[in-house]
Structures are given as C-alpha cells and as structure tokens.
C-alpha positions as CSV (number, residue, x, y, z in Angstrom):
1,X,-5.6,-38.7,15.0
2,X,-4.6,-35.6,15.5
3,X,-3.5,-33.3,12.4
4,X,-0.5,-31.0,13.9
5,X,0.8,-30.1,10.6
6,X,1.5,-26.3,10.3
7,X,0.2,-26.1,7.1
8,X,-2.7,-27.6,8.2
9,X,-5.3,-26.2,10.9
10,X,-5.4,-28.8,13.6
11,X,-9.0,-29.6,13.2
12,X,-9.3,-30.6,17.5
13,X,-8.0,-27.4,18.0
14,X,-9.9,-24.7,19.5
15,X,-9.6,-21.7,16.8
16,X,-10.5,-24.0,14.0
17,X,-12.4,-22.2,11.6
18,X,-15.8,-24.0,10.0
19,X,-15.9,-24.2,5.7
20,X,-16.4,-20.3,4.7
21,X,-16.2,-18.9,1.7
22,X,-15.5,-15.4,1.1
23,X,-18.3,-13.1,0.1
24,X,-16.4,-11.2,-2.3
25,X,-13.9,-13.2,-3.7
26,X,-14.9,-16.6,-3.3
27,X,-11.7,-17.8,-1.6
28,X,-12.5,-20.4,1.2
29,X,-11.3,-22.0,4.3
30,X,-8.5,-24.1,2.4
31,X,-6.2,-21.3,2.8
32,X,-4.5,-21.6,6.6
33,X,-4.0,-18.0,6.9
34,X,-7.3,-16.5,5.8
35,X,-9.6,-14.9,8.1
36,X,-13.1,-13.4,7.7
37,X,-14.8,-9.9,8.5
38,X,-17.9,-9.6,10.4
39,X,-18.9,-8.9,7.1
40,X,-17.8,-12.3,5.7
41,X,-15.1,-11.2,3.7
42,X,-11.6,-12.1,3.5
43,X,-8.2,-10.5,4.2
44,X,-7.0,-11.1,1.1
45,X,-9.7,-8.6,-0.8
46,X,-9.0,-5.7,2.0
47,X,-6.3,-4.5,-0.2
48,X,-8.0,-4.6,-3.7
49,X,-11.2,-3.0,-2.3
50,X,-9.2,-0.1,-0.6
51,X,-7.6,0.4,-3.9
52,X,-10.5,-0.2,-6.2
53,X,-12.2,2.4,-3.8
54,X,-9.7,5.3,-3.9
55,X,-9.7,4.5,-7.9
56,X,-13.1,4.9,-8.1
57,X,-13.3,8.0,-5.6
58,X,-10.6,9.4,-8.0
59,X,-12.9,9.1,-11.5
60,X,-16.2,10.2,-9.5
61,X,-13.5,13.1,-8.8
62,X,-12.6,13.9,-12.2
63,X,-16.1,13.4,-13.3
64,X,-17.3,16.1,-11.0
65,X,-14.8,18.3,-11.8
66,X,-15.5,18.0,-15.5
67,X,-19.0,19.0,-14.9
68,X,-18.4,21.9,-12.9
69,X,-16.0,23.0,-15.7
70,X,-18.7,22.6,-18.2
71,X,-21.0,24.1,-15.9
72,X,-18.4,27.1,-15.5
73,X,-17.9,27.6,-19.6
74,X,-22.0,27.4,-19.3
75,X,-22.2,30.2,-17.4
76,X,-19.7,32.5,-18.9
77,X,-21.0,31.7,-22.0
78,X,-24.3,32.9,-21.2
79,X,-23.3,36.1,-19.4
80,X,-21.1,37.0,-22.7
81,X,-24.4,36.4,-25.0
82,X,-26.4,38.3,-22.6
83,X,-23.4,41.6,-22.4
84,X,-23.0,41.2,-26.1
85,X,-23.4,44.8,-27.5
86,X,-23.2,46.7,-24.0
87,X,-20.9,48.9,-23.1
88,X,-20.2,47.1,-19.4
C-alpha cells in the first residue's frame, strides 16, 4: 500500500528520508518538511543558531570593549601618578 498522502512522505518513494533526529534540537523525521545538514542538524535551528551567534558575538563585543576601556583608564591613571608634581 502505498502512502501518497502529502502530509505524509510516501515511504516507496525515492527521497524518503530514514529516522533522524536532529543533533541540536532533537526534532526528528516526523516533521515532512525537515531536512538535515551534513552536520546533522535541522533547518529549523539555522535561524536560532545564526541569531544566538550574532547575540553572542555582540556580548564578547561589549566585553572586549569594556576591557580595553578599563585598560585605557589603567593607563592614564598611571601616567597621571607617574607626572604628578612635574611641570610637563
């Protein structure tokens, strides 16, 4: 019997997809649209991972940046201790 349902994945046909599960996600084969990276993750997470990435690019940004600030007022503090008293 063949299954030609579109919801469904006609299991003769020639693109069916063996049981996978997603690597990241854990969303499987049940789902008629997915489709897996070489990677073995899903469509689905593309999305959230970009996003979650440029979030996390954007702290690691702000976290650099706070450093060098400190790093910066450091500095300056230093050279004022070490001109304190001088003429120049």
């Amino acid at each position: 019997m063949k299954i030609d349902n579109p919801r469904n994945r006609n299991i003769y046909s020639k693109d069916f997809q063996s049981y996978q599960i997603c690597n990241y996600c854990i969303m499987d084969t049940s789902d008629p649209e997915i489709e897996f990276d070489s990677d073995g993750n899903c469509r689905h997470c593309k999305p959230y991972r970009n996003q979650r990435n440029d979030a996390n690019a954007s702290i690691a940004a702000r976290v650099r940046k706070k450093m060098l600030d400190t790093e910066i007022s450091y500095t300056i503090k230093k050279i004022k201790a070490e001109g304190k008293g001088r003429k120049y």
